[in-house]
N, CA and C atoms of all chains as a GROMACS GRO file, in nm:
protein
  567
    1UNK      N    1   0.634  -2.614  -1.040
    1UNK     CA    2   0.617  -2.501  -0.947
    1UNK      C    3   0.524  -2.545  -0.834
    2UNK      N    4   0.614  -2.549  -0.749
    2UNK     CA    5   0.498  -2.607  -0.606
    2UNK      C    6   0.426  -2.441  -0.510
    3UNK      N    7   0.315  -2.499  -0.523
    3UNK     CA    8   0.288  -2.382  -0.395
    3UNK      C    9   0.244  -2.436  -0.287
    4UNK      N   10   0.254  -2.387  -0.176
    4UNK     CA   11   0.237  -2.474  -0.102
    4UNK      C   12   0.103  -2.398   0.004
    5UNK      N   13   0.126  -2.235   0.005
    5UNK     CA   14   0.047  -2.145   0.097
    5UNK      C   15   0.013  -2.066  -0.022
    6UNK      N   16  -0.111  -1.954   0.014
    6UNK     CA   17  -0.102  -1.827  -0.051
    6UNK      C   18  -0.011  -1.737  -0.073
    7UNK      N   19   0.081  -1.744   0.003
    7UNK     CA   20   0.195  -1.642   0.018
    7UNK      C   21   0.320  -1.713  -0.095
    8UNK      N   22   0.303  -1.825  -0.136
    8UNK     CA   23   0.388  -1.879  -0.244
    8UNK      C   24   0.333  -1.791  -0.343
    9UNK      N   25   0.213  -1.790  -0.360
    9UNK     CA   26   0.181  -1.727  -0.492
    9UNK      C   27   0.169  -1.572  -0.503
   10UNK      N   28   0.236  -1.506  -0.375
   10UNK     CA   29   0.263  -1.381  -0.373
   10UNK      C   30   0.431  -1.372  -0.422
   11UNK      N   31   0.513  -1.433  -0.372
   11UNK     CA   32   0.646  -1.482  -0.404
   11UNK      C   33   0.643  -1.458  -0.522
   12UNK      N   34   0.564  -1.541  -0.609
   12UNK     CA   35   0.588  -1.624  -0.751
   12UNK      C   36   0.573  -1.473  -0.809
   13UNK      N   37   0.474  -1.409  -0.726
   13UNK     CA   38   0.426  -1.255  -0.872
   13UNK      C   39   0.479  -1.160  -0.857
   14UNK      N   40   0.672  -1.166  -0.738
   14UNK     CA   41   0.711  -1.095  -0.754
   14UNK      C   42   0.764  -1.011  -0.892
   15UNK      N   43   0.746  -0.867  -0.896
   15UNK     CA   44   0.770  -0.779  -1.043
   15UNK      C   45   0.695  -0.826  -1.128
   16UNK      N   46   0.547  -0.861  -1.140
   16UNK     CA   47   0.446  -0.920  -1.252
   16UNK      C   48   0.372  -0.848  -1.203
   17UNK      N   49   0.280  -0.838  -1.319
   17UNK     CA   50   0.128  -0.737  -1.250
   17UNK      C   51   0.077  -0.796  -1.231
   18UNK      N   52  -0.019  -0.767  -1.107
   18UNK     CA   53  -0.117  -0.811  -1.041
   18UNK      C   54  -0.248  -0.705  -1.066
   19UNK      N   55  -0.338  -0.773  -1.024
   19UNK     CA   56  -0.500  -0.718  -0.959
   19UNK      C   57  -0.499  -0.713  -0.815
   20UNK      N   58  -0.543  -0.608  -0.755
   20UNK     CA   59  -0.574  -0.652  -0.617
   20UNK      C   60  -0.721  -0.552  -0.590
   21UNK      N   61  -0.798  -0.640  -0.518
   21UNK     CA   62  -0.924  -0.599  -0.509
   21UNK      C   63  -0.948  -0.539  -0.364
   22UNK      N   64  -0.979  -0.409  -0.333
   22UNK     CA   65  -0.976  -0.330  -0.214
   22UNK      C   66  -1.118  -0.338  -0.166
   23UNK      N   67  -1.172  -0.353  -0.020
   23UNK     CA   68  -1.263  -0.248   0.028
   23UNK      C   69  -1.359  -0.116  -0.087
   24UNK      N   70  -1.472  -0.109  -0.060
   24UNK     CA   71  -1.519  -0.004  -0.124
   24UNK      C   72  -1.544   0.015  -0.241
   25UNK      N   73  -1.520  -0.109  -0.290
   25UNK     CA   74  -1.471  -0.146  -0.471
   25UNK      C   75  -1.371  -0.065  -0.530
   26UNK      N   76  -1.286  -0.085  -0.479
   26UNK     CA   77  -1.198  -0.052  -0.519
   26UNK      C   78  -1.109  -0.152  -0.623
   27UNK      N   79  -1.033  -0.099  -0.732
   27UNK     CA   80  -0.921  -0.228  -0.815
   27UNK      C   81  -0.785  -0.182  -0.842
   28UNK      N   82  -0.682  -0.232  -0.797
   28UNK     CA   83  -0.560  -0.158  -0.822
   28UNK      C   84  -0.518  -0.266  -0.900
   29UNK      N   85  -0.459  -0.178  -1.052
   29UNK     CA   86  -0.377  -0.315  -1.142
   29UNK      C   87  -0.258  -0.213  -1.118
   30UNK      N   88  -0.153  -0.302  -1.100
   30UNK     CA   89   0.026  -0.265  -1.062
   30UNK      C   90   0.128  -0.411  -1.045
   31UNK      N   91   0.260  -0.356  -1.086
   31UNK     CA   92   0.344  -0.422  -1.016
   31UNK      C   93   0.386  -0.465  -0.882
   32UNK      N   94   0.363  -0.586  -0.839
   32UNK     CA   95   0.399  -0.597  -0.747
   32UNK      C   96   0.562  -0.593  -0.695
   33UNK      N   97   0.611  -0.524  -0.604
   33UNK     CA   98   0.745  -0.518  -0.598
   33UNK      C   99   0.718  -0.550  -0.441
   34UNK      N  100   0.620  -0.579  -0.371
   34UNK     CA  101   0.691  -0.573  -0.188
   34UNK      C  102   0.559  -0.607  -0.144
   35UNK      N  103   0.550  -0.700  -0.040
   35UNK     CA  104   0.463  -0.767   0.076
   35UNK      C  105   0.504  -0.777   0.157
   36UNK      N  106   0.396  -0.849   0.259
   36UNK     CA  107   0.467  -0.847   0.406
   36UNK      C  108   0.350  -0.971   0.434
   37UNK      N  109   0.333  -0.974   0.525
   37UNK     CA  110   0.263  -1.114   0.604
   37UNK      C  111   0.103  -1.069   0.603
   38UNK      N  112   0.095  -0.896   0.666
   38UNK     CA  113  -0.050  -0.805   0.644
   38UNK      C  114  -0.134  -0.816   0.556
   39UNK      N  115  -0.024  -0.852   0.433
   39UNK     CA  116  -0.116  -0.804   0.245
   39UNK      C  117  -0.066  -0.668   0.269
   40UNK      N  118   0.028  -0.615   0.323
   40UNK     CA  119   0.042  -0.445   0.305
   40UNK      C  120   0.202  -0.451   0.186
   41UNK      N  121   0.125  -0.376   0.079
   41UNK     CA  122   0.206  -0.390  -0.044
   41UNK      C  123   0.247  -0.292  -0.089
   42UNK      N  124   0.398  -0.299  -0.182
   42UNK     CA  125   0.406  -0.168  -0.282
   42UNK      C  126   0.380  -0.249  -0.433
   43UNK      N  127   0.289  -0.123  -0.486
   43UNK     CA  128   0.290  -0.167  -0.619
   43UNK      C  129   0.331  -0.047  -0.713
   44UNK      N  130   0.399  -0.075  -0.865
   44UNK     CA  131   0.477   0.017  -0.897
   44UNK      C  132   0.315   0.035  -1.066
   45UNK      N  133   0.323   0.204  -1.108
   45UNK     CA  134   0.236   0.215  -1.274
   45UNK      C  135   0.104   0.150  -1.207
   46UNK      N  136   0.035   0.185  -1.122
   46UNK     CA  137  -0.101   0.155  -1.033
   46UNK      C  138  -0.174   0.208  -1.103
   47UNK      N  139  -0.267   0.139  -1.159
   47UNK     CA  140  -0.384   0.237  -1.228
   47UNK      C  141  -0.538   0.176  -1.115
   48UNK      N  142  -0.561   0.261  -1.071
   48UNK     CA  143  -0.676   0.238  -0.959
   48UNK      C  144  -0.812   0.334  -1.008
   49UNK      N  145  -0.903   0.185  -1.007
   49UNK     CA  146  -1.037   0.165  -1.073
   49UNK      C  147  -1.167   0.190  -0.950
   50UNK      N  148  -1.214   0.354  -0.913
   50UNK     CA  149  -1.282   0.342  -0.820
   50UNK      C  150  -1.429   0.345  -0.895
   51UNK      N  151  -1.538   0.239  -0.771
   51UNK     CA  152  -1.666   0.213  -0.850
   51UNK      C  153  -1.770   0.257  -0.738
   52UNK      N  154  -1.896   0.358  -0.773
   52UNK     CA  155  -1.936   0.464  -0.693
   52UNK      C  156  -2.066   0.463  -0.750
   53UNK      N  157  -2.156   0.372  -0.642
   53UNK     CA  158  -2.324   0.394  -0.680
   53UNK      C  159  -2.396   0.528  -0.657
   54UNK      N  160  -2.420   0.644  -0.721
   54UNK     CA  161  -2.489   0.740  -0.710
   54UNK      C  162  -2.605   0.711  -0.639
   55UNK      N  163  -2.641   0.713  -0.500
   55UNK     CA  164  -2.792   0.678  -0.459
   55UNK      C  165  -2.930   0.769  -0.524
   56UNK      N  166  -2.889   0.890  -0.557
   56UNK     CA  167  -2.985   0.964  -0.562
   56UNK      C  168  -3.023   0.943  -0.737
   57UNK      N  169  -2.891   0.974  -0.855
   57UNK     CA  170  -2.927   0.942  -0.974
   57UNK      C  171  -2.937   0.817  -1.020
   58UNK      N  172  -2.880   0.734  -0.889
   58UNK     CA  173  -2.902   0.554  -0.974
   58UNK      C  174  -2.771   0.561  -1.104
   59UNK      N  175  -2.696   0.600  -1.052
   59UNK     CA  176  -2.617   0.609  -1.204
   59UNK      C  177  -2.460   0.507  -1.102
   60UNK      N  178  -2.354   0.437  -1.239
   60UNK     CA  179  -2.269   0.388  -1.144
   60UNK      C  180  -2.147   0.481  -1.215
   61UNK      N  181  -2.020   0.528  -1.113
   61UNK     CA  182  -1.956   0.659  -1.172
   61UNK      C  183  -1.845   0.517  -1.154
   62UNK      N  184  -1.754   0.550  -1.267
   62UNK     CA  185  -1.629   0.449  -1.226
   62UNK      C  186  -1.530   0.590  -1.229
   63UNK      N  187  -1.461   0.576  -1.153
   63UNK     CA  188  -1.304   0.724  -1.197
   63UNK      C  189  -1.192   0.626  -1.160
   64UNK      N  190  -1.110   0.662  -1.260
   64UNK     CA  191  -0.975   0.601  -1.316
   64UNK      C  192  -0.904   0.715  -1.241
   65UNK      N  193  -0.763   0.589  -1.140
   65UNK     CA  194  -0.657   0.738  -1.179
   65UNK      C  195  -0.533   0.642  -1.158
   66UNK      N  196  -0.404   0.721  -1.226
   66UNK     CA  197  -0.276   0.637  -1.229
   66UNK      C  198  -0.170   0.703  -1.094
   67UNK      N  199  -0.160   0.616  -1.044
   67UNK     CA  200  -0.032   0.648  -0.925
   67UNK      C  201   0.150   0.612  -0.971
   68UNK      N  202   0.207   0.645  -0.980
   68UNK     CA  203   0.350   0.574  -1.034
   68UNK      C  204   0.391   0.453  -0.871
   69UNK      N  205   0.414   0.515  -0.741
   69UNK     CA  206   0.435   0.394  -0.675
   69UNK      C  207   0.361   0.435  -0.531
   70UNK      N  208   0.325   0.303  -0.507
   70UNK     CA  209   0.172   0.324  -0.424
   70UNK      C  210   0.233   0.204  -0.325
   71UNK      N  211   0.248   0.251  -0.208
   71UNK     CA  212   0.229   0.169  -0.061
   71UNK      C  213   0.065   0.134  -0.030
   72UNK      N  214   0.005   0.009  -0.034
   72UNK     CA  215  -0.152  -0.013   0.045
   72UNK      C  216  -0.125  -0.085   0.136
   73UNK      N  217  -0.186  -0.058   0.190
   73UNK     CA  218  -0.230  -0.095   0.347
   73UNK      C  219  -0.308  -0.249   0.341
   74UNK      N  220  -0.238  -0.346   0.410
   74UNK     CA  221  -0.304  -0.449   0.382
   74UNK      C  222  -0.454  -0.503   0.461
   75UNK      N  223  -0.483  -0.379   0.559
   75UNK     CA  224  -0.629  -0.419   0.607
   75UNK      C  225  -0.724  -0.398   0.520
   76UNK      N  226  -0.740  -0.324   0.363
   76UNK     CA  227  -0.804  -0.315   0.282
   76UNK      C  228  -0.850  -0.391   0.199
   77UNK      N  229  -0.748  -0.445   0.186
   77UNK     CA  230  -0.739  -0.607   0.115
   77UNK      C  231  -0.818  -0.685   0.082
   78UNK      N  232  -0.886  -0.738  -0.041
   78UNK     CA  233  -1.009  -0.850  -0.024
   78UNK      C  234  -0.929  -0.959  -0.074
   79UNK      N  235  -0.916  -0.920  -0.222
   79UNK     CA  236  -0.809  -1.075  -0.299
   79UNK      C  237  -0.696  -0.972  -0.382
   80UNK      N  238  -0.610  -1.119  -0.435
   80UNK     CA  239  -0.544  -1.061  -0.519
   80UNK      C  240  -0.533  -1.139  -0.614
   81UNK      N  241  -0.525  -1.154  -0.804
   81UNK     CA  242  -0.549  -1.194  -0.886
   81UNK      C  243  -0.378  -1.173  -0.953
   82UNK      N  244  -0.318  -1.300  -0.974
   82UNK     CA  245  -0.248  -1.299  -1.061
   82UNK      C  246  -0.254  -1.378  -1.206
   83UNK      N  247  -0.166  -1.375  -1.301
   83UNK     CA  248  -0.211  -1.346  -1.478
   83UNK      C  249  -0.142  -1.549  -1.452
   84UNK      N  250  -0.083  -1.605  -1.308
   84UNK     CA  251   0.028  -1.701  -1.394
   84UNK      C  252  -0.087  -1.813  -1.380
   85UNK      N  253  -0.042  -1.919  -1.455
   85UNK     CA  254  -0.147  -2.008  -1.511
   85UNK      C  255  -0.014  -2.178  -1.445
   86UNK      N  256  -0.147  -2.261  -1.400
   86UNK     CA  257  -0.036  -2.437  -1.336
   86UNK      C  258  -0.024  -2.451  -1.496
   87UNK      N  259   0.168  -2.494  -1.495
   87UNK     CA  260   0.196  -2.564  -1.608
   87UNK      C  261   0.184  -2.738  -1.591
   88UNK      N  262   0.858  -0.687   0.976
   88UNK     CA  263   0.956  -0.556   1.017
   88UNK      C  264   0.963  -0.529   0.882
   89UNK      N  265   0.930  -0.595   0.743
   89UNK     CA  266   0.991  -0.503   0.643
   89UNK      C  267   0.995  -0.368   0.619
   90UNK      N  268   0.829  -0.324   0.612
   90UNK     CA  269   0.730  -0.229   0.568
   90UNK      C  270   0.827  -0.108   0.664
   91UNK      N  271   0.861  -0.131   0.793
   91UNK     CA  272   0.931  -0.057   0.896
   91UNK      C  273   1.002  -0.023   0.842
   92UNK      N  274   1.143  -0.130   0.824
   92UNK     CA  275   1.259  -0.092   0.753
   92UNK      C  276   1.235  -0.025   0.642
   93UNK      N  277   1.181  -0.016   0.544
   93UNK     CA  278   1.153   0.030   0.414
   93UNK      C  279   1.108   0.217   0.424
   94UNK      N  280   1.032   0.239   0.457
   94UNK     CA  281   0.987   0.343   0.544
   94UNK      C  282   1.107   0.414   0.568
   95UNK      N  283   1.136   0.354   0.684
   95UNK     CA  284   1.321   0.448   0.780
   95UNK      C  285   1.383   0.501   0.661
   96UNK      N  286   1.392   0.437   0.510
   96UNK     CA  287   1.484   0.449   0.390
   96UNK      C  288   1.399   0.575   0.345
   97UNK      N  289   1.251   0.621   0.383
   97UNK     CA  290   1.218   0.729   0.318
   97UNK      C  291   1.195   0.859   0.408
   98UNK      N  292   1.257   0.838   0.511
   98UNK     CA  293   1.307   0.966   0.598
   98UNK      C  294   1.306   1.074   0.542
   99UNK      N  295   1.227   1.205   0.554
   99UNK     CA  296   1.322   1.326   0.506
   99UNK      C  297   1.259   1.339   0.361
  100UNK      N  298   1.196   1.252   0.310
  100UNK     CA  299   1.140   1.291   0.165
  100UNK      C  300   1.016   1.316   0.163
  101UNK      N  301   0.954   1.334   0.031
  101UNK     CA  302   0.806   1.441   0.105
  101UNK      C  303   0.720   1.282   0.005
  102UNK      N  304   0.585   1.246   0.092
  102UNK     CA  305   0.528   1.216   0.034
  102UNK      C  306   0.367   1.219   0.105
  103UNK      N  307   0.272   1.125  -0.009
  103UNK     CA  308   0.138   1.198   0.044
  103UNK      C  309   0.073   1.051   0.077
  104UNK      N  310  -0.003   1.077   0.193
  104UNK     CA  311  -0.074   1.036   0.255
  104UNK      C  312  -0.218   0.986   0.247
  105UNK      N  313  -0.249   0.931   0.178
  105UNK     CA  314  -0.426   0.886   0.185
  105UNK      C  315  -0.489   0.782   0.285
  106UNK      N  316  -0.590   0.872   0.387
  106UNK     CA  317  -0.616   0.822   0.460
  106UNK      C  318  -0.760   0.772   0.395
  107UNK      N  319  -0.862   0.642   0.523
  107UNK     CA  320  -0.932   0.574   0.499
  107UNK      C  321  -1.083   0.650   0.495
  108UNK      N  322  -1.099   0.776   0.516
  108UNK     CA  323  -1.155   0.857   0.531
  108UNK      C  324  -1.158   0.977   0.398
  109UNK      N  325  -1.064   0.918   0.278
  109UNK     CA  326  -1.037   1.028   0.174
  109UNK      C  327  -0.994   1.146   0.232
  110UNK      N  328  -0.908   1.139   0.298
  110UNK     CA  329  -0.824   1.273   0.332
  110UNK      C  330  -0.706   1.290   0.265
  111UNK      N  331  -0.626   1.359   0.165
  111UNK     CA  332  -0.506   1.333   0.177
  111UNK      C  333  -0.409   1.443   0.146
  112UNK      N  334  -0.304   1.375   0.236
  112UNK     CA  335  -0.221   1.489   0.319
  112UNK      C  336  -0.079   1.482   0.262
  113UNK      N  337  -0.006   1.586   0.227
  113UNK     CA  338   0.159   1.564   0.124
  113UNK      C  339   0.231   1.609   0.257
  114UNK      N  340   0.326   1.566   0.280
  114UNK     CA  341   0.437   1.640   0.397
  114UNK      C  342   0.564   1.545   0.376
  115UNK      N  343   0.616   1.625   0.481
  115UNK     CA  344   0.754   1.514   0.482
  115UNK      C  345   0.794   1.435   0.613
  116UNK      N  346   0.833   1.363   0.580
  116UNK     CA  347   0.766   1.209   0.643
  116UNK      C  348   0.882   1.243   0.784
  117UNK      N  349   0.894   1.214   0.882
  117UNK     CA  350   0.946   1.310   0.969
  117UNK      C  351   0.975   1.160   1.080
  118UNK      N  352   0.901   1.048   1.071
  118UNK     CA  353   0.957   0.912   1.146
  118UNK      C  354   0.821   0.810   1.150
  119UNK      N  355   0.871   0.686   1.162
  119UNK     CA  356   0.791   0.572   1.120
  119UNK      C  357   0.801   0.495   1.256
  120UNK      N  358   0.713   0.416   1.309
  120UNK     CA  359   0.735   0.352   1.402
  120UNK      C  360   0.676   0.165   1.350
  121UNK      N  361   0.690   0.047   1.463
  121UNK     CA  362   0.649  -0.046   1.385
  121UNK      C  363   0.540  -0.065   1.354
  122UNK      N  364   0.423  -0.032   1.412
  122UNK     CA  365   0.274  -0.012   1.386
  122UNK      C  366   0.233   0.080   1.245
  123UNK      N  367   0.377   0.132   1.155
  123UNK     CA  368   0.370   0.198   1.060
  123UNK      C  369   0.242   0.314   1.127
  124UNK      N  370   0.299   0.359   1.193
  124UNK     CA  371   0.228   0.530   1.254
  124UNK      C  372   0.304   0.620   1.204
  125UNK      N  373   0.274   0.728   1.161
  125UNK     CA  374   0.394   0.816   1.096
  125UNK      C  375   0.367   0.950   1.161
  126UNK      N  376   0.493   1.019   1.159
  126UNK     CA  377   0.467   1.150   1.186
  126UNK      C  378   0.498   1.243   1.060
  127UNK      N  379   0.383   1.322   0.997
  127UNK     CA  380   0.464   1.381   0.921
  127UNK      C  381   0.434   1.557   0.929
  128UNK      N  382   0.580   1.621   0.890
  128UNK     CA  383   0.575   1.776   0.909
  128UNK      C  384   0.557   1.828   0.754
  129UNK      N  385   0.515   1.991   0.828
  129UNK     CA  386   0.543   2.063   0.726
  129UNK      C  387   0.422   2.015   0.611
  130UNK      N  388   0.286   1.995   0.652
  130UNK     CA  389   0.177   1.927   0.548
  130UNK      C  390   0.111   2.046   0.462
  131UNK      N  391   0.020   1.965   0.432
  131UNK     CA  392  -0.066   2.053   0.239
  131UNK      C  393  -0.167   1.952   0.266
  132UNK      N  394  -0.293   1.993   0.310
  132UNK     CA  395  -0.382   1.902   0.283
  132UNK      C  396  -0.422   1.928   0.150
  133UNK      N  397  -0.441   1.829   0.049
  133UNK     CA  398  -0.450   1.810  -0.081
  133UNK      C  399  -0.583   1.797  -0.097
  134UNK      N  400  -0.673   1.696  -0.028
  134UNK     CA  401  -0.818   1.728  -0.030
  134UNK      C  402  -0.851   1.651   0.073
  135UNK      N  403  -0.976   1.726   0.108
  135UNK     CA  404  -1.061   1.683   0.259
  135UNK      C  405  -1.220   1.690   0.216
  136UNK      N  406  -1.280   1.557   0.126
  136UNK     CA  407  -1.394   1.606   0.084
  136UNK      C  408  -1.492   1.636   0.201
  137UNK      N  409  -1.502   1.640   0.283
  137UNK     CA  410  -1.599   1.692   0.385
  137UNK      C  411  -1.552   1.832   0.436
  138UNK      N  412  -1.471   1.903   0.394
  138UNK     CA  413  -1.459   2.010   0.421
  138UNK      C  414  -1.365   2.056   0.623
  139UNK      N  415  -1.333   1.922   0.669
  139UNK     CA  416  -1.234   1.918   0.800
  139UNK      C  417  -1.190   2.048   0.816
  140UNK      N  418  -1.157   2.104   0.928
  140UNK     CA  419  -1.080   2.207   0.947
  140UNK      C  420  -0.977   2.164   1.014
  141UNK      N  421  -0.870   2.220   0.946
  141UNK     CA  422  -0.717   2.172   0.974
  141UNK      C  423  -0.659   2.312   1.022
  142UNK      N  424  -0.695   2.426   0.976
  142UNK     CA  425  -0.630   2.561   1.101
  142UNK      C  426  -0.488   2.587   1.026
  143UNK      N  427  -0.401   2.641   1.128
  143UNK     CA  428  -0.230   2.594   1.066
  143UNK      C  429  -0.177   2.516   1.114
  144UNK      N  430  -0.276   2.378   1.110
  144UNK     CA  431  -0.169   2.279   1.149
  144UNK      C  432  -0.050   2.233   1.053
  145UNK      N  433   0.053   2.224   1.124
  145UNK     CA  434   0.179   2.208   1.047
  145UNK      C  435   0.227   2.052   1.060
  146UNK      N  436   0.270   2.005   1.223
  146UNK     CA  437   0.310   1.876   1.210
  146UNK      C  438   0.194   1.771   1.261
  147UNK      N  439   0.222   1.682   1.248
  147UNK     CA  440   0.069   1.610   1.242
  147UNK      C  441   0.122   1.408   1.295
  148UNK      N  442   0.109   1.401   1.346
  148UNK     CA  443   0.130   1.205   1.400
  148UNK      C  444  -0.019   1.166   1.336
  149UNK      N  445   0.008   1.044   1.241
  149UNK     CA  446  -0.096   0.980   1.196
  149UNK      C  447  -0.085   0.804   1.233
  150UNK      N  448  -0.238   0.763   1.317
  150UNK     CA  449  -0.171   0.604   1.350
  150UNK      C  450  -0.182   0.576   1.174
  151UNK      N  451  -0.141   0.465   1.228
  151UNK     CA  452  -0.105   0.327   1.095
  151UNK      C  453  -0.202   0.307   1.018
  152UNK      N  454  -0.300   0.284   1.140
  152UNK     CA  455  -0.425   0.216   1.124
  152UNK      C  456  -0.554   0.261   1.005
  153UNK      N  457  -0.537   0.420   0.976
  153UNK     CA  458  -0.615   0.520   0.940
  153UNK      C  459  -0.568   0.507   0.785
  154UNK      N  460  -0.477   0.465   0.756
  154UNK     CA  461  -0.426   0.509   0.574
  154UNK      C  462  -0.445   0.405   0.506
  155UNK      N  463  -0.470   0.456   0.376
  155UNK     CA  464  -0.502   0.345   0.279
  155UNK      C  465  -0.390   0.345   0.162
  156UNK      N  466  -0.340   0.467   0.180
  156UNK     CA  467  -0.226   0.420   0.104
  156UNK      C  468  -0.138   0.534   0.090
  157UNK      N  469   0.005   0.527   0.025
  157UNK     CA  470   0.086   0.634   0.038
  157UNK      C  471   0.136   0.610  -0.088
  158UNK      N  472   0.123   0.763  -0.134
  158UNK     CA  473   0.207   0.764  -0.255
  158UNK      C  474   0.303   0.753  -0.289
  159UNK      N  475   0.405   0.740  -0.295
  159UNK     CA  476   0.560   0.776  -0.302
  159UNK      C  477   0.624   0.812  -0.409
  160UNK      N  478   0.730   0.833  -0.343
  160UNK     CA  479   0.901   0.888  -0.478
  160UNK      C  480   0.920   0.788  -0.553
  161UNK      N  481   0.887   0.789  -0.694
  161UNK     CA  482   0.917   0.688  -0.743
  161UNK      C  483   1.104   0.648  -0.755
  162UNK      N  484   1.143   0.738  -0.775
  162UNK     CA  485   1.297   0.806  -0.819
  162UNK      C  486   1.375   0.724  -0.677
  163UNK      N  487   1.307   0.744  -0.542
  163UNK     CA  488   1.378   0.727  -0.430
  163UNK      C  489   1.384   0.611  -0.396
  164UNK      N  490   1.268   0.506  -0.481
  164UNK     CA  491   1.308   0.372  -0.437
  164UNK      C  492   1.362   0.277  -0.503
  165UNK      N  493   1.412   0.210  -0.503
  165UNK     CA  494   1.513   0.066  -0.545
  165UNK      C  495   1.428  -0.046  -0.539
  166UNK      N  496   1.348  -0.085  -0.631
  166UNK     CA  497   1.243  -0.165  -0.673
  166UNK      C  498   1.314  -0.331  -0.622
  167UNK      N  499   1.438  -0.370  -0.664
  167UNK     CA  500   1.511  -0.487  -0.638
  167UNK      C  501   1.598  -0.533  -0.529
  168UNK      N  502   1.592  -0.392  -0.456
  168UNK     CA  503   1.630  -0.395  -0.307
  168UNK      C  504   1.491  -0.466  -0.244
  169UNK      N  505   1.341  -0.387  -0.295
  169UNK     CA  506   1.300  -0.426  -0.184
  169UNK      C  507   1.198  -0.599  -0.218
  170UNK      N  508   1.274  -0.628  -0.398
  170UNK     CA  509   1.221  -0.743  -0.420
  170UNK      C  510   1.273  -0.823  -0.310
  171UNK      N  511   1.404  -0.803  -0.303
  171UNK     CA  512   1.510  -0.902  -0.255
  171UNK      C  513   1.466  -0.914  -0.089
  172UNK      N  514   1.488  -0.806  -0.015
  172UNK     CA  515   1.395  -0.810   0.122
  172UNK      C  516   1.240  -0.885   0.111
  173UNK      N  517   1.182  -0.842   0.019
  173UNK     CA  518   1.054  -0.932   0.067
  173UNK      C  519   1.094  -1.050   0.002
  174UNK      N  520   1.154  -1.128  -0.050
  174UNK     CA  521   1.201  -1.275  -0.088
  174UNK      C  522   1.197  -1.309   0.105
  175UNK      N  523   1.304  -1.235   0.153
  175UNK     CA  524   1.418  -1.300   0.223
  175UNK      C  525   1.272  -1.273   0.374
  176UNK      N  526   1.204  -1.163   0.369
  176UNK     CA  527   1.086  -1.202   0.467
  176UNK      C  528   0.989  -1.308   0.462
  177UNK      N  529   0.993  -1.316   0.344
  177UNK     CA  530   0.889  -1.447   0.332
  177UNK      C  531   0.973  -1.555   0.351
  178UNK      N  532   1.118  -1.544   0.344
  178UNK     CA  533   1.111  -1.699   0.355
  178UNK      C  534   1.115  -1.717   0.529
  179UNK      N  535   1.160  -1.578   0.589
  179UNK     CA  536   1.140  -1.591   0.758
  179UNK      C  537   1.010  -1.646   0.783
  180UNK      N  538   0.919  -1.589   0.712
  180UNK     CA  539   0.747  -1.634   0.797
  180UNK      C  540   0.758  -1.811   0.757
  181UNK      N  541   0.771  -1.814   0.626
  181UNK     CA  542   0.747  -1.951   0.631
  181UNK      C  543   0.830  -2.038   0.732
  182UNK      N  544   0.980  -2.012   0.804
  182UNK     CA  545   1.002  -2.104   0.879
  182UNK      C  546   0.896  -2.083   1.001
  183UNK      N  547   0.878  -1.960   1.039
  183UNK     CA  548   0.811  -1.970   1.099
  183UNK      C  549   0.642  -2.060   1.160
  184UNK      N  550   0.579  -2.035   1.018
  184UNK     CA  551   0.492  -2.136   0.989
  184UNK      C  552   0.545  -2.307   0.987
  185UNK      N  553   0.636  -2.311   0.948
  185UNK     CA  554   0.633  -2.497   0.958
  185UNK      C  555   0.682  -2.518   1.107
  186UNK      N  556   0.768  -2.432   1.145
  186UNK     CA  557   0.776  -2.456   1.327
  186UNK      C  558   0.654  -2.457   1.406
  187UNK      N  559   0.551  -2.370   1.404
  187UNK     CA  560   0.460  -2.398   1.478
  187UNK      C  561   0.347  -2.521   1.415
  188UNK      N  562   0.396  -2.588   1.304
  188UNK     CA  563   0.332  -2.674   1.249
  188UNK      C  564   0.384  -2.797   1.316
  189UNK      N  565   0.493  -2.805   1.322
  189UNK     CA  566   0.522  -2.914   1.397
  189UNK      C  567   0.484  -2.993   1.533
   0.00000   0.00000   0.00000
């Protein structure tokens, strides 16, 4: 399996779940089904992990929520983490 | 152009809107342009944690630039249609990339 750019290894994770790490701390785990050149993606069963420093109680709030199919916007974008491993 | 094309296919169906600001807005998606700007009618603001006043606004143009993400029909899309399009875009950019490499 050659890669040659980052965008090979967007290719490769077509319909595999991915991680993708947003702005704001944000974490979306989903299927990837669609990219573009942006990082602007559809991902399909999105479960999005928001992480939220309380300034006043010092406390950290995480809230979970599940989307079934989610268009993001690829200016949000930090990385994206896939599961495949160099054979 | 995918994201464009893909879009045009959800004409006419209702979906919701989350902007970068935690706003988000359900309507029906009413036209897409390539900057992915949308216009959508007939809205429900779903939540506005700062409390915005929206009035009766009904149709609404949102740039591109402002959303973080859109929910969609799961039912309305064809998951292997749009594998197959983003195959066939990526392999456009990459010629693209080794031409100006040259």
């Amino acid at each position: 399996m050659v890669l040659k750019s980052p965008y090979d290894l967007l290719k490769v994770s077509l319909d595999e779940k991915i991680d993708v790490k947003l702005k704001e701390n944000i974490m979306l785990k989903g299927i990837l089904h669609g990219y573009d050149k942006h990082l602007n993606m559809v991902l399909e069963d999105v479960e999005e992990t928001k992480t939220d420093v309380n300034v006043e109680t010092e406390k950290i709030e995480v809230t979970k929520r599940n989307i079934d199919m989610l268009f993001v916007r690829g200016d949000t974008v930090i990385l994206v983490n896939t599961k495949l491993r160099e054979e | 152009m995918l994201f464009y094309s893909f879009f045009k296919t959800l004409m006419g169906k209702r979906i919701t809107v989350e902007l970068k600001n935690d706003i988000v807005i359900e309507g029906l998606l009413h036209s897409v342009d390539q900057y992915l700007n949308l216009k959508i009618n007939d809205i429900r603001i779903i939540s506005h944690p700062k409390k915005e006043l929206f009035g009766t606004l009904k149709n609404i143009f949102i740039r591109g630039s402002v959303i973080r993400y859109m929910h969609l029909p799961k039912d309305d899309i064809d998951t292997d249609i749009l594998q197959d399009a983003t195959r066939r875009e990526h392999n456009t950019h990459r010629i693209v990339i080794d031409n100006k490499k040259k």
